[in-house]
C-alpha positions in Angstrom: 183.9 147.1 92.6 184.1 143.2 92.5 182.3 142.9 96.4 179.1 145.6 94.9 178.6 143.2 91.7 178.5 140.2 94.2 176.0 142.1 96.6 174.4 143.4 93.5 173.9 140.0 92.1 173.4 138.4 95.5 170.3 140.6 95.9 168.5 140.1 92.4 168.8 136.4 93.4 166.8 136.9 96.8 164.6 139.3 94.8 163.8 136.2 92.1 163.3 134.2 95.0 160.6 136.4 96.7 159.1 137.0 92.9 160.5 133.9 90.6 158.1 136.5 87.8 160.2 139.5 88.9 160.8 140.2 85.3 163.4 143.6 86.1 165.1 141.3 88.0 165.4 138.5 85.8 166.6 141.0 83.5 169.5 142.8 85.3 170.5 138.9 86.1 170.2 137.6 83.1 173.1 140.5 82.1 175.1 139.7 84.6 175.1 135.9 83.5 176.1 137.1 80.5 178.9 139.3 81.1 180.6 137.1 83.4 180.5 134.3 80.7 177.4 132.4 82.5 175.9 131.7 79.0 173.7 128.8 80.3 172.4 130.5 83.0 171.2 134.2 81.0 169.9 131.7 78.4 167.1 130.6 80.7 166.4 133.9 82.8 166.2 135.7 79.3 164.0 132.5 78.1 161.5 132.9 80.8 161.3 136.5 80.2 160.1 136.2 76.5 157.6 133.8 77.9 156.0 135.9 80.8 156.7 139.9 79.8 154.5 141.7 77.7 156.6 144.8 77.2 157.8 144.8 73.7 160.8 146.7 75.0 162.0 144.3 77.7 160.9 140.8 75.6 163.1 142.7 72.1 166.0 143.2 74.6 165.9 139.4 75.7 165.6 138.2 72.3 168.5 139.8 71.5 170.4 139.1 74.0 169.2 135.0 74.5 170.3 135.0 70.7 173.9 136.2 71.8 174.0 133.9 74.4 173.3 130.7 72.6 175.5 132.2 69.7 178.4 131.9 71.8 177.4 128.6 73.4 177.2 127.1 70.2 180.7 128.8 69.3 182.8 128.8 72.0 182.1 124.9 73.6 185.7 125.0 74.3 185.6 128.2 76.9 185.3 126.6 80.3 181.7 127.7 81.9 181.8 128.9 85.9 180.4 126.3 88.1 177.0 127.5 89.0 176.7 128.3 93.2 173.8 127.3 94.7 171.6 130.2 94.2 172.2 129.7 90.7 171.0 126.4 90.9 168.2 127.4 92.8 167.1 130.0 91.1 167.2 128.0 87.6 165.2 125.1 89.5 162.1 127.9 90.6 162.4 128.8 86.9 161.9 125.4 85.6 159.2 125.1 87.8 157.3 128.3 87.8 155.0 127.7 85.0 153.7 124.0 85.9 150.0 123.8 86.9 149.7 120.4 88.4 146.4 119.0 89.5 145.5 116.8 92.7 149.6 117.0 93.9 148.4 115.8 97.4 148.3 112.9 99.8 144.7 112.2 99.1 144.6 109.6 102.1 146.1 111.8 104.1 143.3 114.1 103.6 140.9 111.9 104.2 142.4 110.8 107.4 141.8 114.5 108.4 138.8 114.9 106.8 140.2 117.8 104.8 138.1 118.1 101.4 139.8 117.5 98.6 139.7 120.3 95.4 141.9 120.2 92.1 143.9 123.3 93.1 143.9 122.5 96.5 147.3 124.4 98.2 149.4 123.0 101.3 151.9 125.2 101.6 151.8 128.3 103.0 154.3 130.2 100.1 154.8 133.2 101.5 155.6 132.4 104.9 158.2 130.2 103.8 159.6 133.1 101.3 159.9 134.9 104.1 161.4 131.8 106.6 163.8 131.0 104.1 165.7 134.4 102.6 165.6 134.8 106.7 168.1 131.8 106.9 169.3 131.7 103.4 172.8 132.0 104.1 172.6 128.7 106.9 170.7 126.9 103.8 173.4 127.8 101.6 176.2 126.2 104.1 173.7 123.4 104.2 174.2 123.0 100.5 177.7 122.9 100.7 178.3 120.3 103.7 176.1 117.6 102.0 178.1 115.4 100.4 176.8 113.8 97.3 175.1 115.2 94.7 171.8 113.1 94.9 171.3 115.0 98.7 172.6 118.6 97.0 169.9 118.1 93.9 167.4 117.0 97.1 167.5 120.3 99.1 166.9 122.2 95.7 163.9 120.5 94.7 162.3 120.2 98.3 163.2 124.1 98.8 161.6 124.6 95.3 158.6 122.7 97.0 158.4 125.0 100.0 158.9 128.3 97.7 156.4 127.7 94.7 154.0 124.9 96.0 152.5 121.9 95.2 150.8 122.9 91.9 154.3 123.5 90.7 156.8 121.0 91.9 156.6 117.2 92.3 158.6 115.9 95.0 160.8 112.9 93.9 158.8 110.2 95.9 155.8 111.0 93.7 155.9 108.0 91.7 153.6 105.5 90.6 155.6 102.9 91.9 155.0 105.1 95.4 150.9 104.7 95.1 151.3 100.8 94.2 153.3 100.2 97.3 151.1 102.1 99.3 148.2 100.5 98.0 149.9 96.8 98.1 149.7 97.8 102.5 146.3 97.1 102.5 147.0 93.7 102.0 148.6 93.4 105.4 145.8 94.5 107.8 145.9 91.3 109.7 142.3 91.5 111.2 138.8 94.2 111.5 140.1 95.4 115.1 141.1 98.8 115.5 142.4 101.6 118.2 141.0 105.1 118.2 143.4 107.6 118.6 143.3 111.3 119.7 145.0 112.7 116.8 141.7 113.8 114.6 140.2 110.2 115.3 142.4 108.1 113.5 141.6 104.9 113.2 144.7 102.6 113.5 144.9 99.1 111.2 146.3 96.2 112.8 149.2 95.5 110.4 150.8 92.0 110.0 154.2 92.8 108.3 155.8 89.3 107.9 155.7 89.0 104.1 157.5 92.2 103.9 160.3 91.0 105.7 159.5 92.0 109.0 158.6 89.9 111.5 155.9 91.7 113.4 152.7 93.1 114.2 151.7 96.4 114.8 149.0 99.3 114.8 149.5 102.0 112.1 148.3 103.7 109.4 150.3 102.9 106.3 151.4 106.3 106.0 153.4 105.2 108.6 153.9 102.2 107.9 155.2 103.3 104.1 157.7 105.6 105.5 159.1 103.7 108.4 159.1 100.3 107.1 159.2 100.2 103.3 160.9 103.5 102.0 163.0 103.4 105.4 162.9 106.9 106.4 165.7 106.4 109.0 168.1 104.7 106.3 170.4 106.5 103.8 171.1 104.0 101.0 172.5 105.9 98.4 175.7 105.4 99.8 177.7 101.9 100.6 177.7 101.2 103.2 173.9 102.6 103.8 173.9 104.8 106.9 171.9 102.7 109.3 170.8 101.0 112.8 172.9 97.8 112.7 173.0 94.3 114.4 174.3 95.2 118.0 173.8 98.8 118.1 172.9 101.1 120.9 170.0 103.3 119.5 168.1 106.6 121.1 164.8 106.7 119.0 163.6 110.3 119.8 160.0 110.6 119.0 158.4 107.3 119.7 154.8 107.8 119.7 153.2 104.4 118.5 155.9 102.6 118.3 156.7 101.9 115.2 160.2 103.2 114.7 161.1 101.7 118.1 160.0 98.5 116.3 161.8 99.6 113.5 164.9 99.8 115.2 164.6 96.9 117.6 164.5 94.2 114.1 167.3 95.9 113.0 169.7 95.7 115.9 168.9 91.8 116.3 169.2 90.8 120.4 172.6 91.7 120.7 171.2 95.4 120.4 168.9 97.9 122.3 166.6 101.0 121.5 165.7 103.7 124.1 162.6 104.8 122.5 161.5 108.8 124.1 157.7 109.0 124.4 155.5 110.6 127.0 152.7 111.6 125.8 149.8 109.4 127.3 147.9 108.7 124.7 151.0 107.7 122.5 152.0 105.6 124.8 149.2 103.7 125.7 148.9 102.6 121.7 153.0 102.2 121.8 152.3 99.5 125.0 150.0 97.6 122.6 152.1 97.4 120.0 155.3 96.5 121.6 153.3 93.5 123.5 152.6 92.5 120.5 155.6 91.9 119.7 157.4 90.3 122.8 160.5 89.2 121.3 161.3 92.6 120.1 160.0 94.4 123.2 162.7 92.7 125.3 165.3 94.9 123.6 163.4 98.4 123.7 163.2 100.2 127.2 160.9 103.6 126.9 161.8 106.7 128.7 158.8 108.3 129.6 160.4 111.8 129.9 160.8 114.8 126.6 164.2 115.8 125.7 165.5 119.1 126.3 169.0 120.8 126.6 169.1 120.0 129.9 167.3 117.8 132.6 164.2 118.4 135.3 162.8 121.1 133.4 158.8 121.5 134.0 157.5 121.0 131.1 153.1 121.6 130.7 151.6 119.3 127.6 148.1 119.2 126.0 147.6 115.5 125.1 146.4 115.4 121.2 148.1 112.5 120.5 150.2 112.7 117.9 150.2 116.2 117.5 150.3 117.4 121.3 151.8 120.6 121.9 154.2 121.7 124.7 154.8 124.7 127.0 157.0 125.9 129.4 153.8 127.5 131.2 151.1 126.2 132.8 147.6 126.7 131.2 143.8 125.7 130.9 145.2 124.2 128.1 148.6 122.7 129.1 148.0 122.1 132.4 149.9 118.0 132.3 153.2 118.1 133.6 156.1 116.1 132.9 160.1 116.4 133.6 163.0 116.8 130.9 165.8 115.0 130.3 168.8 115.3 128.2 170.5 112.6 126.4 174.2 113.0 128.5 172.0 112.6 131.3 169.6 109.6 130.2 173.0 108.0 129.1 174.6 108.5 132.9 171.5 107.7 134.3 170.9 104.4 133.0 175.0 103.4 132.6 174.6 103.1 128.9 177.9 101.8 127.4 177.7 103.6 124.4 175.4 105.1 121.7 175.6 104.2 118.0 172.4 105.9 116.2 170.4 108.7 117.0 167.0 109.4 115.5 165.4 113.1 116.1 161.7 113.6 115.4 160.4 115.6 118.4 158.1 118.4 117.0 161.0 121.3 116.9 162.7 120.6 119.7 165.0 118.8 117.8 167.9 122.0 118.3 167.9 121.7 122.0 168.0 117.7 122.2 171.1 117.8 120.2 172.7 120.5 123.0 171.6 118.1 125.4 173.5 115.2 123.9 176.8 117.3 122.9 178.7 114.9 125.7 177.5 111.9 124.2 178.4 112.8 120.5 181.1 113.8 120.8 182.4 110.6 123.1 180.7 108.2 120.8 180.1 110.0 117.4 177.0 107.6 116.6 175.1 107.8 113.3 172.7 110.3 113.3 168.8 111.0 111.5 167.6 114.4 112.3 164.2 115.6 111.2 164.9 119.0 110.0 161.7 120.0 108.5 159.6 121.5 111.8 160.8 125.0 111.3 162.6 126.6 108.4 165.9 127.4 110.7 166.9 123.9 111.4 167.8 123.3 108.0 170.4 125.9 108.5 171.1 125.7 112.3 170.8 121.5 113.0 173.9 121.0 110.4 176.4 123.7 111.6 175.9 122.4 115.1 176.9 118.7 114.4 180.1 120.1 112.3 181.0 122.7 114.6 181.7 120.0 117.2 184.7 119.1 114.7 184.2 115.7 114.5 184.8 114.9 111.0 181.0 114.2 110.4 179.7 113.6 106.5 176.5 114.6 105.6 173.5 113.3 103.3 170.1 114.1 103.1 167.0 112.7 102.4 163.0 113.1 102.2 160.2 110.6 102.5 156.6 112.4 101.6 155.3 114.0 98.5 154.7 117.1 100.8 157.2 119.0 102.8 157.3 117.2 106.2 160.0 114.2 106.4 163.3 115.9 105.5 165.8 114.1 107.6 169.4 115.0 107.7 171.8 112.2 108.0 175.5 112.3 109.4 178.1 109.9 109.7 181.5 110.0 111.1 183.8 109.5 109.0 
């Protein structure tokens, strides 16, 4: 009886996450909450039906009830509450949520650099699709949930799955501050001069950025996107813990996903000479701009070797491109359109290959293929157990499938997450060894 209430109540809160408005739903949980002594929780599913039903039945019913419930809140504050799972907490944030109407909750520079019109209720996320992605791998997001390890990472995942399930005219992301736009704005300061390169990626134009009042001694073409995310909020950094989770002086780093070079430059300042970064880029285009930028910067680009090879599983697979830039797309067949060819290589093998003596931070941002990279570097983990920064946010599945992996090798790896946009691209999952 028990296990058919849990699959009962398991399946009104899949339902509430297809529908958050499902007010039959909302209902039946909302009793449940309340019979099991979840007086917090029926409170707010009973709430939000008074506000969105218009059956005089159902809203006379939740009256009722939401008066019982906050009744015995009020009466019984000794009675120990049951800590709320993460549906719970998931479903209470979509509620929370549901009924804000936010205006202009976009990168509006972004847009402009893809010359994307900008409208008050303009949407960019595809809701549905990610209903669908994420009751698919629910129950992987829901042992994501319980690896992380602090709290500010757990409330994290809620509010940027909130993001993906009700969109951007409902939920803020937590970098959506003011202080966010001023030191975005405060970027334009450092353009160091008028010239510019052209890129393939939708014709962006690329600053020349001077970063040495910032604490960074270098120069580099970017757009401060970019440049926000690498170099000011640190994208590859977790610093909510001491001590931060972080390329340090003398480390051994694999930067996966080079493309202009920034986060090779990145990387390179923060392991100091002693230090080296293997930065992975082969797209042409990308690295033409990444050769700029590193010459640039010749006291840095002494410590950063590029591997001009995508990672894979495993090594000398023929791999077809279509050179866009930063968006280019990959195939495994030849075709009018991908019709450049390049060779794989896994990590274990780069790190034979070259004799590296050991690897202590890897950074994943490689366009989905993030899953098989990891495979290919299963040797080198495991021998080394570097610091890790995975992009997760490519497909809805690696938020389930890239943190089982890591802890299924059984190296007593700790887990953190953190995001970096005001949209939903940027979720990296950090690990540490303990």
């Amino acid at each position: 009886m028990q296990d058919e209430l849990v699959s009962i109540e398991r399946t009104l809160k899949e339902s509430l996450i297809n529908d958050i408005h499902d007010v039959d739903s909302l209902l039946q949980l909302g009793e449940i909450y309340y019979t099991s002594g979840r007086q917090q929780l029926s409170k707010i599913c009973f709430s939000k039906i008074l506000d969105i039903s218009n059956d005089i039945y159902v809203k006379e019913k939740s009256r009722t009830l939401l008066f019982k419930s906050e009744h015995d809140i009020q009466t019984n504050q000794n009675k120990v509450q049951p800590v709320p799972d993460f549906l719970d907490l998931l479903i209470k944030e979509l509620l929370e949520h549901s009924m804000n109407d936010y205006y202009y909750n976009i990168d509006m520079e972004l847009f402009e650099l893809m010359a994307v019109p900008v409208s008050i209720d303009r949407i960019v996320v595809n809701t549905e699709n990610e209903k669908k992605e994420i009751l698919k791998h629910i129950q992987g997001i829901i042992e994501l949930f319980y690896h992380l390890e602090d709290q500010a990472s757990r409330n994290l995942l809620i509010t940027v799955l909130a993001f993906r399930l009700l969109g951007n005219k409902k939920v803020k992301l937590p970098l959506n501050t003011n202080e966010y736009w001023s030191q975005r704005q405060s970027l334009q300061n450092l353009i160091h001069a008028n010239e510019t390169i052209k890129t393939k990626y939708h014709g962006w134009n690329l600053s020349l950025f001077d970063l040495r009042t910032v604490g960074y001694d270098l120069q580099l073409f970017c757009i401060s996107i970019g440049l926000s995310a690498t170099f000011m909020d640190r994208q590859y950094e977790y610093d909510k813990i001491a001590p931060a989770i972080k390329a340090r002086k003398a480390d051994i780093v694999i930067d996966a996903g080079g493309c202009f070079g920034d986060t090779a430059l990145y990387f390179a300042h923060e392991v100091g000479e002693n230090g080296h970064v293997y930065t992975i880029e082969f797209i042409p285009s990308n690295l033409e701009i990444m050769t700029k930028n590193l010459g640039l910067n010749e006291n840095l680009k002494q410590r950063i070797t590029i591997v001009e090879r995508p990672l894979w599983n495993v090594s000398n697979e023929k791999l077809y491109y279509m050179d866009q830039g930063a968006a280019s797309s990959v195939s495994f067949t030849k075709t009018d359109d991908f019709n450049e060819e390049t060779l794989t290589i896994s990590i274990d093998d780069l790190v034979k290959e070259r004799n590296i003596p050991k690897i202590d931070f890897i950074k994943m941002d490689i366009e989905s293929a993030e899953m098989n990279a990891l495979k290919g570097a299963t040797q080198t983990i495991q021998t080394f157990r570097p610091k890790l920064a995975i992009a997760i946010y490519h497909q809805v599945n690696d938020f389930a499938n890239v943190v089982n992996f890591i802890a299924e090798l059984n190296l007593e790896y700790k887990f953190y997450l953190g995001h970096y946009t005001i949209y939903a691209q940027e979720t990296i999952l950090f690990a540490v060894p303990e």
